[in-house]
C-alpha positions as CSV (number, residue, x, y, z in Angstrom):
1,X,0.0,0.0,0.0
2,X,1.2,3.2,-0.6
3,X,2.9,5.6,1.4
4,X,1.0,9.6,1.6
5,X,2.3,12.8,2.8
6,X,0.3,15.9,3.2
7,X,2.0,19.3,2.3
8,X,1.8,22.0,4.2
9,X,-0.4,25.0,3.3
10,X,2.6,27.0,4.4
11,X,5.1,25.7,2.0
12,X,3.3,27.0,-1.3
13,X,3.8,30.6,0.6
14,X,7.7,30.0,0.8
15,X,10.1,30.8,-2.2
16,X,13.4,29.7,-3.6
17,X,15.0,26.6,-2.5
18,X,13.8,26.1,1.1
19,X,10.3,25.5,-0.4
20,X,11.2,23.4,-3.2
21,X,13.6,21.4,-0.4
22,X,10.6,20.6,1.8
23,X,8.4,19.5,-1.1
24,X,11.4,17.2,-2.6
25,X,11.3,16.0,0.9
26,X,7.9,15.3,1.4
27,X,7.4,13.4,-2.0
28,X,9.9,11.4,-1.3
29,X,8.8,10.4,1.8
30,X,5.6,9.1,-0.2
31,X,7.0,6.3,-1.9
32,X,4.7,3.6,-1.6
33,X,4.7,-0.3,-3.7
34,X,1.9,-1.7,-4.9
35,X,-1.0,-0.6,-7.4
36,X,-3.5,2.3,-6.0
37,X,-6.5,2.7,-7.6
38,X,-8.1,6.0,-7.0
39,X,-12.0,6.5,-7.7
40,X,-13.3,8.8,-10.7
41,X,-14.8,12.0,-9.1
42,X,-18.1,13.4,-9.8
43,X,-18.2,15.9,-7.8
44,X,-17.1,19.6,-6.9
45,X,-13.1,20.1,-7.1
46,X,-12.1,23.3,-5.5
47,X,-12.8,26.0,-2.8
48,X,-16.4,27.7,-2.2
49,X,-17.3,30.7,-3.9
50,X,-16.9,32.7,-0.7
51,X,-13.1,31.4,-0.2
52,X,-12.2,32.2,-3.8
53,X,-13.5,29.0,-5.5
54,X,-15.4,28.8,-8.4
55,X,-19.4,28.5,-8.9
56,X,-20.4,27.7,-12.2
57,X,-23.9,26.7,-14.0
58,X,-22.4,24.1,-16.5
59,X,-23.7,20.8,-15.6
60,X,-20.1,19.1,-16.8
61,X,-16.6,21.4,-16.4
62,X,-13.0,21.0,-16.2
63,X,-10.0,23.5,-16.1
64,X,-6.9,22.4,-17.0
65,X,-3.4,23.9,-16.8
66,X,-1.7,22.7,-20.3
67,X,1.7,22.3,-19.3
68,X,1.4,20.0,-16.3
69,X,-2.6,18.7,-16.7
70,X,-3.3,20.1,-13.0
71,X,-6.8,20.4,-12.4
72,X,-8.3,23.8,-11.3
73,X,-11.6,22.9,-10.8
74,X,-13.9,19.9,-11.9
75,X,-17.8,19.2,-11.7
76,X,-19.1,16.1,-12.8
77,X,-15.7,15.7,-14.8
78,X,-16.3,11.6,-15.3
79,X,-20.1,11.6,-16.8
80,X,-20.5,10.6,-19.8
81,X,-22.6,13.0,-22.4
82,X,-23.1,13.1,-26.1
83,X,-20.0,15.6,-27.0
84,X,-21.7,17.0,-30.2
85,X,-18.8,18.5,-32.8
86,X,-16.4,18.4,-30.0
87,X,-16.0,15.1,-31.0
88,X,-14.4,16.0,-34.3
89,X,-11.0,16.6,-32.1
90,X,-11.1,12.7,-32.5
91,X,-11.4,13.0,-35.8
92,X,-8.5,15.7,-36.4
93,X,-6.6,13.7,-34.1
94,X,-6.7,10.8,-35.6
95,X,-5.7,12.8,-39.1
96,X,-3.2,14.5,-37.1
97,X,-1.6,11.3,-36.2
98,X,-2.1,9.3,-39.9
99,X,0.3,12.5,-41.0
100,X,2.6,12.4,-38.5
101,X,3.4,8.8,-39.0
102,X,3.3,9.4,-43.1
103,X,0.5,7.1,-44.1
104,X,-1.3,9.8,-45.8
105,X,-0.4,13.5,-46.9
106,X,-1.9,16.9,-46.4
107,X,-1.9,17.1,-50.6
108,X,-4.0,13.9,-50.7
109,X,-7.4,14.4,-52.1
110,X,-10.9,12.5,-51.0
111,X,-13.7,12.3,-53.2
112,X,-16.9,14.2,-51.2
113,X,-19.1,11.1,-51.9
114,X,-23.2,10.9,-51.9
115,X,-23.5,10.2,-48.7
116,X,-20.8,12.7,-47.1
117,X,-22.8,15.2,-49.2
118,X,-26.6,14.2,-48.2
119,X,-25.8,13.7,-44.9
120,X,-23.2,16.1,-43.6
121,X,-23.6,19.0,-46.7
122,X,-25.5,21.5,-47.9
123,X,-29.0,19.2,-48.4
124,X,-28.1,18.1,-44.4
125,X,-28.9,21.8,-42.8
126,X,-25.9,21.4,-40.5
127,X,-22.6,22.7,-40.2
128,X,-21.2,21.5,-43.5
129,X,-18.3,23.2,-45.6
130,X,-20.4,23.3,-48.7
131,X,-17.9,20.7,-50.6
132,X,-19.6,19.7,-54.0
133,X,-20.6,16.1,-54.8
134,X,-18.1,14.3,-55.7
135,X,-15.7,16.7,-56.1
136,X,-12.1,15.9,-55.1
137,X,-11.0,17.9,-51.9
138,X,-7.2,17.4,-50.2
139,X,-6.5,16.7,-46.5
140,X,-5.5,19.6,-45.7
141,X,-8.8,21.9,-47.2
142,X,-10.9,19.3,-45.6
143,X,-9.1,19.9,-42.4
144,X,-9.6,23.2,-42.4
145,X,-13.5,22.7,-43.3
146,X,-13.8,20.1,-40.1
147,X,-12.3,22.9,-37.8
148,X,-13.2,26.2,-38.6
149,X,-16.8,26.0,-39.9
150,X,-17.0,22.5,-38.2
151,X,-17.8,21.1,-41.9
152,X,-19.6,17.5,-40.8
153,X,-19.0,16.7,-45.0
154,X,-15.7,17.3,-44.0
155,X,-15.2,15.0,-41.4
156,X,-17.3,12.2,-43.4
157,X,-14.8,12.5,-46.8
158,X,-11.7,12.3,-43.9
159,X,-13.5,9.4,-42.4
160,X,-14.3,7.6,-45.7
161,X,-10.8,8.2,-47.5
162,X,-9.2,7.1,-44.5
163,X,-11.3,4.1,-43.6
164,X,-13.2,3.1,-46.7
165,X,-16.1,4.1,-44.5
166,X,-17.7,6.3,-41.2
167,X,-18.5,3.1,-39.1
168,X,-14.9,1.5,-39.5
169,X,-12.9,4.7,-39.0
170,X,-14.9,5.6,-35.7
171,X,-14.7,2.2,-34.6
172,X,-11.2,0.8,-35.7
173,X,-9.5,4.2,-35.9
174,X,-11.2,6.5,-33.0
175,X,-11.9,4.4,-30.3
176,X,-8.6,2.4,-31.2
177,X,-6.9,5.6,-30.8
178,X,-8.5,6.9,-28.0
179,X,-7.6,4.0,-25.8
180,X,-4.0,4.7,-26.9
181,X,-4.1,7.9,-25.5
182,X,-5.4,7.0,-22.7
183,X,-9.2,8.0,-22.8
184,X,-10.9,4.5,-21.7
185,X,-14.5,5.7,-21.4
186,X,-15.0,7.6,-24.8
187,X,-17.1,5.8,-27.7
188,X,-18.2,6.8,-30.9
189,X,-21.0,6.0,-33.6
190,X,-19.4,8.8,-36.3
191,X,-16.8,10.9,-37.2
192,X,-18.4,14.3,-36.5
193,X,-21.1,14.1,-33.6
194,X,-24.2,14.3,-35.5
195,X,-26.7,12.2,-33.3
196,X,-25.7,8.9,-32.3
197,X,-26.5,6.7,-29.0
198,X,-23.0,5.5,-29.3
199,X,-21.2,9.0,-29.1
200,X,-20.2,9.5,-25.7
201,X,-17.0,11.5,-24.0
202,X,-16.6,13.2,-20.4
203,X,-15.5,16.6,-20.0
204,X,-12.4,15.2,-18.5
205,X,-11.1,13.2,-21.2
206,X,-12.0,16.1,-23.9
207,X,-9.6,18.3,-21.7
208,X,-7.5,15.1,-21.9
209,X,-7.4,15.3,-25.8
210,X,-7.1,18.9,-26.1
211,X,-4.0,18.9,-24.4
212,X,-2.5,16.4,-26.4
213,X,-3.5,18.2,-29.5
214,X,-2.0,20.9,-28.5
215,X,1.0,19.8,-27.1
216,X,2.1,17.3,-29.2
217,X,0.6,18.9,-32.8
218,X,1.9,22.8,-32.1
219,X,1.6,23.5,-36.0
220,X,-1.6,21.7,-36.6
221,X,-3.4,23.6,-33.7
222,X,-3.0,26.7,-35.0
223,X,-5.8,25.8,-37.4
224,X,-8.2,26.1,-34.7
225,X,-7.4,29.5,-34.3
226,X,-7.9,30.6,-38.1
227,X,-11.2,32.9,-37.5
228,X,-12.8,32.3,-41.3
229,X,-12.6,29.9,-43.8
230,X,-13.5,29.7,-47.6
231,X,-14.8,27.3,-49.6
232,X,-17.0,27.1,-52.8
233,X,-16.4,31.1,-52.7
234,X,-18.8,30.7,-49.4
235,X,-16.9,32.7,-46.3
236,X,-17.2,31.0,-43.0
237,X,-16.7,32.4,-39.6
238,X,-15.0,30.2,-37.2
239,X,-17.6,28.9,-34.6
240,X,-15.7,29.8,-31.6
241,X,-16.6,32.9,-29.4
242,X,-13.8,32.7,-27.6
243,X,-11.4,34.0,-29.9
244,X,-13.1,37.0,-30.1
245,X,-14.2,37.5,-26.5
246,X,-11.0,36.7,-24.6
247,X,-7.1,37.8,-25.1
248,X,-5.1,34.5,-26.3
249,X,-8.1,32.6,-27.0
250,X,-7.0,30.3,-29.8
251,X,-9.6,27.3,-29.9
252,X,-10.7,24.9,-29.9
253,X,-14.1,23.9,-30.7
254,X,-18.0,24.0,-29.9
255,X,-20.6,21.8,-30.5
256,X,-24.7,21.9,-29.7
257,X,-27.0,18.4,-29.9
258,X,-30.7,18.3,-28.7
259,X,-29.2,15.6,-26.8
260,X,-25.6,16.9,-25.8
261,X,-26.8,20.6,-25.0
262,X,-24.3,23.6,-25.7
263,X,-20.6,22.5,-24.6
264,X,-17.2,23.9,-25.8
265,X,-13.7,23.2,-25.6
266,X,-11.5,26.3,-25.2
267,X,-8.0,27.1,-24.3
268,X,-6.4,30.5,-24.0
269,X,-2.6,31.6,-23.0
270,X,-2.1,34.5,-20.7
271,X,1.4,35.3,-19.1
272,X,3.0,32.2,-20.5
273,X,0.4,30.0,-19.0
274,X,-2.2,27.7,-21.0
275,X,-5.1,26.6,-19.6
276,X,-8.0,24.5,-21.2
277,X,-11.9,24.9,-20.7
278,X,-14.3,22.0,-21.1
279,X,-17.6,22.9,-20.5
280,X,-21.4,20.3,-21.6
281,X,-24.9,20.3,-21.4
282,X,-25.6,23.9,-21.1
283,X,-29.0,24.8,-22.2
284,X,-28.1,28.0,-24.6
285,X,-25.3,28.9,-26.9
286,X,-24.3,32.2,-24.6
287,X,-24.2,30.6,-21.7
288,X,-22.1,28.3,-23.1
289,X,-19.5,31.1,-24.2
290,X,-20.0,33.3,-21.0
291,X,-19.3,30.0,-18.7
292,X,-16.2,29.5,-21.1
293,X,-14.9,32.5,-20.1
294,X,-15.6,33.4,-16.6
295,X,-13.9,29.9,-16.0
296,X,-10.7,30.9,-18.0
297,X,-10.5,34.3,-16.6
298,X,-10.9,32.8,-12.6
299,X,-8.4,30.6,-13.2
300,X,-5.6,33.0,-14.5
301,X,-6.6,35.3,-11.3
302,X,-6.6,32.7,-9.0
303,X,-3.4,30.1,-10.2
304,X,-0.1,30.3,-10.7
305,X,2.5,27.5,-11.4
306,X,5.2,26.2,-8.7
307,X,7.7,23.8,-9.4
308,X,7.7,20.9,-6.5
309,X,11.0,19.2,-8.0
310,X,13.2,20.2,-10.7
311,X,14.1,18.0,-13.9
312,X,16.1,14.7,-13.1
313,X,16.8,15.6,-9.6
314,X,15.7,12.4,-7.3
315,X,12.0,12.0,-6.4
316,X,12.9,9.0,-4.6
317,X,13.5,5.1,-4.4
318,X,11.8,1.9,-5.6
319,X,12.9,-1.3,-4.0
320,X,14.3,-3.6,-6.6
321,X,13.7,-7.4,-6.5
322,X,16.7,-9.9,-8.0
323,X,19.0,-7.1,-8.7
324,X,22.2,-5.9,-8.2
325,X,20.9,-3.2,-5.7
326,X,18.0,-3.5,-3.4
327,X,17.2,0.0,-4.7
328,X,16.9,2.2,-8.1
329,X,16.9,6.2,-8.1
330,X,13.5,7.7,-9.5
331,X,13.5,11.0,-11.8
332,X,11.5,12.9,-13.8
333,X,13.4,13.9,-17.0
334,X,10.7,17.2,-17.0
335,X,10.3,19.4,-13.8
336,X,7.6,18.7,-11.7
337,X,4.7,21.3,-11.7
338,X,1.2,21.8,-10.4
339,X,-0.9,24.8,-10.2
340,X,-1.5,26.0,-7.2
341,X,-3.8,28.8,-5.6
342,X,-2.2,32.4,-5.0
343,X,-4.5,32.9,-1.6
344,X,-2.6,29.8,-0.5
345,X,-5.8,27.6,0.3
346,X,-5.2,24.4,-1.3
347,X,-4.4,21.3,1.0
348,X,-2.2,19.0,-1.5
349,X,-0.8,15.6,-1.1
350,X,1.7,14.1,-3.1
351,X,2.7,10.3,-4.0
352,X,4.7,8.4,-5.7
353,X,3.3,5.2,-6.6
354,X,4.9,2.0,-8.6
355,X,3.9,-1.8,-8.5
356,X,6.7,-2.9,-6.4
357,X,9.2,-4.5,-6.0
358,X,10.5,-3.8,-9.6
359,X,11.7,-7.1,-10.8
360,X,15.2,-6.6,-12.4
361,X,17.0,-6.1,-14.8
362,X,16.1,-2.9,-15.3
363,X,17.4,0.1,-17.6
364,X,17.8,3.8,-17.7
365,X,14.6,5.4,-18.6
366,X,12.5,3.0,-17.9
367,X,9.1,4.0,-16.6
368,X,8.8,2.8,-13.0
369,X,5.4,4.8,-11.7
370,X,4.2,8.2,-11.2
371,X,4.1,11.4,-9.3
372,X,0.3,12.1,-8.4
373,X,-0.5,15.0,-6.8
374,X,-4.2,15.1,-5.2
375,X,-5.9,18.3,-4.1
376,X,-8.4,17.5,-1.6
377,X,-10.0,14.5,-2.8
378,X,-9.3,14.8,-6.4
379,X,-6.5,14.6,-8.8
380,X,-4.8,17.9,-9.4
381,X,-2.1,16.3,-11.8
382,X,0.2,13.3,-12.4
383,X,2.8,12.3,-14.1
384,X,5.5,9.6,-14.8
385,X,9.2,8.6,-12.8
386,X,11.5,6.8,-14.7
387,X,14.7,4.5,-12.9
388,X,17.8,7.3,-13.5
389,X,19.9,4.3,-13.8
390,X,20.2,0.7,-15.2
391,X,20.1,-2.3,-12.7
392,X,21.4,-5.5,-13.7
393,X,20.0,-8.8,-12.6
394,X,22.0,-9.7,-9.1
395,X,23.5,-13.2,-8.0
396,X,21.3,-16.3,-7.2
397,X,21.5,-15.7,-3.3
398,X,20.7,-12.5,-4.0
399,X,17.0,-13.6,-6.0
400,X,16.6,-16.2,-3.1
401,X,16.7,-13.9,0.1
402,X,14.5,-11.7,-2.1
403,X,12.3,-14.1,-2.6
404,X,12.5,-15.0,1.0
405,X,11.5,-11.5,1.8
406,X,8.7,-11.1,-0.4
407,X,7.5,-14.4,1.1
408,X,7.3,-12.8,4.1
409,X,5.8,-9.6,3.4
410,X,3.1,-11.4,1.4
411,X,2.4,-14.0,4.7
412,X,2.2,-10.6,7.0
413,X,-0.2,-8.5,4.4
414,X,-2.5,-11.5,4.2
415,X,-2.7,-11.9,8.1
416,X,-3.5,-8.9,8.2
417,X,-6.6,-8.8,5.8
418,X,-7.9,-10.6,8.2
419,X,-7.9,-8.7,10.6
């Protein structure tokens, strides 16, 4: 079981070293073995109104700090809810990621077939990029047609050129990609969010997308910041208030079912910080827009960003089994960050958590477990620890007392379960 340290209000008020010395010390003093498994939240993250927190109306929301995925605040984060056109962040993700890897190319064109036309065109009467019937349109234009005007023809010629057709690109190429990034509850029917009982996403694990998109596609996001798009000499706005309404707004996408309600996904930089907006199931489209924004603007007044242990400096141990040491020293090759509150309010805990003992050999850079960092009851951000060194495979006494002691240990957990 693992190991937990609380850390003191007081620390996030100290600066320079002494601060970032006592949180080094207190992480490492969480070093725990064995798997945790923390429950999905669906509930309130963050302080009252009264004590600086935020109160919002949207039934689902999530705040997200981009650079370390700390969570500001979070309501109803893990439900499940029709995502509308969010969902085509799939969609341009899983483009994104066909290019990246060279299987197709932005100058490849995709016929706009019958059925792209009919059901996500001009004859549809819903977003559509007004691409002609069976006209021949490249990756790139289509791109821009799925993000700016949030073309649903678009994403139906990207789906079909990909994957023959909608159903086998949103099964084998969306979900299978989702999973891969780590989204396990997501599902979808299609490749653009137009009704469907099967398209499903929490606000979390949009937030959770948005940030790899950003982060891992830096030249491909800056499409979702182009403000009008023209096609078929028919000038489109880009469907995002945000980028009008807020300084650094620069996406990333709205989207409106009878089912889903009004939700967005936005993200804005101020003073070298990002942070990410995921908002569902509001009622009307300025709501939607004004929630957006009084969430982003809260959390740039109230948040700034402390380091709690600086790149590959030691975040502590994990006992080694059948090695060559009994130990091996944990790092982080990127520093260690969470957001925290500037009135100093937030009560975090840190661990580090592995499935221990780590059974050798083992080599440098290998991924061992993860920093998590809760505040209060939730999540505020994690992230991985890697073994700084390599540890060969130790003698055959060595294996045997280890075995010996695990032995041991496993006799004493299991007396006392049953306690």
């Amino acid at each position: 079981m693992a190991a937990q340290i609380a850390i003191p209000r007081t620390s996030f008020a100290r600066a320079g070293r002494s601060w970032r010395s006592l949180v080094a010390a207190a992480v490492v003093l969480a070093i725990g073995c064995g798997g945790v498994v923390y429950a999905a939240n669906n509930s309130v993250q963050g302080a009252k109104k009264e004590d600086g927190g935020f109160d919002g109306d949207a039934p689902t929301a999530i705040l997200v700090e981009a650079s370390s995925g700390s969570v500001l605040f979070e309501k109803n984060a893990d439900e499940l809810r029709a995502p509308s056109s969010m969902m085509k962040l799939m969609t341009a993700e899983v483009v994104f990621d066909a290019i990246k890897k060279g299987d197709i190319k932005l100058t490849d064109e995709y016929r706009i077939s019958e059925n792209a036309w009919r059901r996500g065109g001009a004859p549809s009467g819903t977003s559509t990029m007004f691409a002609a019937i069976n006209s021949k349109v490249s990756v790139d234009d289509l791109l821009h047609g799925a993000i700016i005007p949030s073309g649903n023809d678009a994403c139906i010629a990207l789906a079909e050129g990909i994957a023959g057709n909608e159903h086998t690109f949103a099964t084998d190429f969306m979900t299978k990609r989702a999973r891969e990034l780590g989204m396990t509850k997501s599902t979808f029917g299609n490749s653009n969010g137009l009704p469907d009982p099967t398209n499903k996403m929490t606000v979390r694990e949009l937030a959770v997308l948005a940030r790899h998109i950003i982060l891992t596609y830096p030249d491909r996001y800056k499409l979702f910041g182009e403000k009008e798009f023209t096609w078929n000499k028919i000038r489109q706005q880009n469907r995002n208030p945000l980028l009008n309404a807020l300084p650094g707004a620069d996406g990333l996408k709205t989207g409106y079912t009878k089912e889903g309600g009004y939700g967005m996904v936005g993200s804005a930089v101020q003073n070298d910080t990002r942070l990410i907006v995921v908002v569902n199931g509001l009622e009307d489209s300025d709501d939607r827009a004004t929630e957006a924004k009084k969430m982003l603007e809260w959390g740039f007044r109230s948040f700034e960003t402390r380091v709690l242990i600086a790149a590959n400096q030691p975040v502590g141990y994990a006992r080694v089994f059948g090695g060559e040491t009994r130990s091996v020293k944990l790092v982080s090759p990127d520093p260690i960050k969470v957001m925290v509150s500037k009135n100093g309010n937030d009560k975090l805990l840190a661990r580090v958590i592995y499935s221990g003992p780590v059974n050798a050999p083992i080599t440098a850079g290998q991924q061992i477990g993860v920093v998590r960092v809760w505040r209060g009851a939730n999540v505020a951000m994690e992230t991985p620890v890697f073994a700084a060194d390599a540890v060969g495979t130790g003698s055959t006494m060595r294996r045997a007392l280890d075995g010996a002691q695990e032995l041991v240990i496993g006799m004493f957990r299991a007396g006392v379960e049953k306690l």
